[in-house]
N, C-alpha and C positions, 0 to 999 in steps of 0.2 A: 504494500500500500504506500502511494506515494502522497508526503503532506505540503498543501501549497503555501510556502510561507515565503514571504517578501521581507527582504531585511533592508529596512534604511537606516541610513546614517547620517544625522548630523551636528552640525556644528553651534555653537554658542557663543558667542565674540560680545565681550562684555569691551567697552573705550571708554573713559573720560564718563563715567556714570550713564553709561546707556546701552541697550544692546542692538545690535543688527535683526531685524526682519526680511524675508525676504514674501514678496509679493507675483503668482505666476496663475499661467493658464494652462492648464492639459486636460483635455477629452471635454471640451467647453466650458471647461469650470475656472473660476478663478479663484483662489486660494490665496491665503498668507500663511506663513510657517518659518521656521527656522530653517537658514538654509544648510544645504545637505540634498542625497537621492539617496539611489540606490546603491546597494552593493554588486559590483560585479564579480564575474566567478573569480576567481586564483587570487583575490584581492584582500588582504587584511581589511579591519574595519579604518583602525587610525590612517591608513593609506586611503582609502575611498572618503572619507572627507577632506584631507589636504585635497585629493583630486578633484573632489565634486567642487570643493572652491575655487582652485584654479580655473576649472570650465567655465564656473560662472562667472567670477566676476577678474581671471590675471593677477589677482593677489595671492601671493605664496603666505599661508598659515602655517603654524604649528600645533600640537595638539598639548595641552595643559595637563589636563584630566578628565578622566573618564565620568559621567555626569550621575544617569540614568540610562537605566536597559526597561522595557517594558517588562512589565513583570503581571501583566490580564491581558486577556482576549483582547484583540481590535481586530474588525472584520477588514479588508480592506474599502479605502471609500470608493473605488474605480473598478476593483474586481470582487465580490461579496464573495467567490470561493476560495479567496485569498486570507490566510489570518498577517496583518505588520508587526512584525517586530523594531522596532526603533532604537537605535543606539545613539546617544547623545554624550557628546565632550565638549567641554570647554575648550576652546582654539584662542588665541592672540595670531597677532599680526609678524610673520618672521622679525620685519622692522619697527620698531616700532612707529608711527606717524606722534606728527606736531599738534594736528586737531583730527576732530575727524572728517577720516574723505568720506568726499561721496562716490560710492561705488556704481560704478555703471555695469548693468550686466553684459557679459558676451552674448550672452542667447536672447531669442526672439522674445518678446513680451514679458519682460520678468522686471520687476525692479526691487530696490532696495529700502528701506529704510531704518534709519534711528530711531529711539524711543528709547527714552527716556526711564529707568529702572525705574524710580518712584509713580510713573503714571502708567507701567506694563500691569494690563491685566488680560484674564483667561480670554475673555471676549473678541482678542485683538487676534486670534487664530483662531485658524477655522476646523483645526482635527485636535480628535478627546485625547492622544496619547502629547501632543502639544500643551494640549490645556492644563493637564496634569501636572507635567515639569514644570509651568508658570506657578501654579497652586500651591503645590505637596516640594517639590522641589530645591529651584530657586530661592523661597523665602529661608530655608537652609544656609545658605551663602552669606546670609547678610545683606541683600537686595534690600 
């Protein structure tokens, strides 16, 4: 028996009291989330977020620490025979920057934004394993 699980990974990038959101469209939806994708085959996880950020936005990260791993069901939102697993790490910027940039995406209709630690709430994403980390998570940290 074969089980369909989707593993993503993303990334966390806390700057100067605020974190990165990313903003995209796929299969007609538009979403906001932390960015990150998928994992590809032969690929470690902390390797598939350095890359999945380079793709997006040409900025080389590093990975901090490992954040949250989903640890309940989530069906997927795109394939319902799908269960997501989601791996989340804290990333910095290799360099560190003077303020922060504005990232522009590589890919088609995606953008980016700041937000502010003290005004990030659940609401501001659109998937429950997202919502969670803002919630149970995060406030862990000292946000």
């Amino acid at each position: 028996m074969s089980f369909p699980f989707n593993v993503r990974v993303y990334g966390v990038l806390f700057e100067k009291g605020a974190v990165l959101l990313s903003s995209e469209t796929y299969a007609g939806r538009r979403f906001t989330k932390f960015p990150g994708g998928g994992l590809e085959f032969g690929e470690g996880l902390k390797d598939a977020i350095v890359r999945e950020f380079m793709e997006e936005t040409g900025v080389e990260v590093k990975v901090v620490k490992h954040l949250y791993t989903t640890d309940f069901f989530q069906e997927s939102a795109f394939n319902p025979a799908h269960q997501v697993i989601s791996v989340y790490y804290q990333i910095a910027f290799s360099q560190k920057p003077e303020q922060l940039p504005s990232l522009i995406s590589l890919e088609a209709d995606q953008t980016f934004e700041w937000v502010e630690l003290e005004s990030l709430t659940a609401e501001m994403v659109t998937f429950p394993i997202d919502r969670y980390l803002i919630e149970k998570v995060l406030p862990g940290l000292g946000r």
